[in-house]
N, C-alpha and C positions, 0 to 999 in steps of 0.2 A: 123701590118702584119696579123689583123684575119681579113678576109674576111666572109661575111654572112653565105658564104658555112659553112667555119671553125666553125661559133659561132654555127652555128645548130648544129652539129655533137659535140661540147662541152657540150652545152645543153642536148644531150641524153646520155650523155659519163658518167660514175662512174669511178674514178681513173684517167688513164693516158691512159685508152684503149679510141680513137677515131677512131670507125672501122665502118660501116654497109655493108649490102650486098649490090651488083649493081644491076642492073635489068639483064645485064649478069652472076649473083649468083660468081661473082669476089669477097672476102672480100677485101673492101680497104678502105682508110681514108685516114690522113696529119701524118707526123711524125714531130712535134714541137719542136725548139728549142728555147734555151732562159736562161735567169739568174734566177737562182730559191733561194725563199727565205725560212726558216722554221721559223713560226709563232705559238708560242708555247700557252698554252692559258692564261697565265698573257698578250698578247697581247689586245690591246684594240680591234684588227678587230677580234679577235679570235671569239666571241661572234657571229655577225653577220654571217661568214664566215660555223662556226659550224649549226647554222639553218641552213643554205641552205644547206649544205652535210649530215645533218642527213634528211632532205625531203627527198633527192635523193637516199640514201640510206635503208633508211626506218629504219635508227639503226642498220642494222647488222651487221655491218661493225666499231666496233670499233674505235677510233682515241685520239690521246692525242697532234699529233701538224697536223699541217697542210701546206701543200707544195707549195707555192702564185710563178707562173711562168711566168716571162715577156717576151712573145715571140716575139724574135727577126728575126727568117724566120722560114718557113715551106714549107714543100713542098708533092706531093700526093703521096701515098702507095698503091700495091700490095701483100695480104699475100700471102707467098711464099706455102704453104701446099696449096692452088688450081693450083699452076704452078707445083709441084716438086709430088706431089700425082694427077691425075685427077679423078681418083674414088672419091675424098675427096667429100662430097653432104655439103651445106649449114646448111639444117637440124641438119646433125650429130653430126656440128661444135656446132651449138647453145645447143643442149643436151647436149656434155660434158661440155660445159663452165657452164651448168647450174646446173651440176653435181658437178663439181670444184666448185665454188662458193655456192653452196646448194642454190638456187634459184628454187622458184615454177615455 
């Protein structure tokens, strides 16, 4: 059920946020569903699994188990804070997140 679209926007994604701006400054992405496993790290994939999210995260971002999701549909999103606020600018959006999160 991931489509090309989907694996890019996973590839740029940390966590479970699969969001970017459109060219009409709309936030959207897929909202994922699926059976999820927790993969603690006596797991043998833990190992492999942990490099590739300590790249992506660059270590700031703590973890002790890890959340393995087999997605069984998805389907595309709209955030609702550019429908329900339209003052909302794209900009503002990415400065607080990058505020919440402490990101350069």
């Amino acid at each position: 059920m991931i489509t090309s679209k989907i694996k890019s926007y996973i590839d740029k994604s940390v966590l479970f946020w699969l969001a970017t701006p459109s060219l009409d400054n709309i936030q959207k992405g897929f909202q994922l569903k699926g059976s999820a496993e927790i993969i603690n790290n006596s797991d043998d994939r833990f190992q492999e699994m942990e490099h590739r999210l300590l790249e992506l995260t660059k270590g700031k971002y703590p973890f002790s188990t890890i959340t393995a999701i087999q997605i069984e549909c998805s389907k595309p999103i709209i955030s609702t804070s550019y429908l329900l606020y339209l003052e909302t600018k794209e900009e503002d959006q990415i400065e607080s997140l990058k505020k919440t999160y402490h990101l350069g």
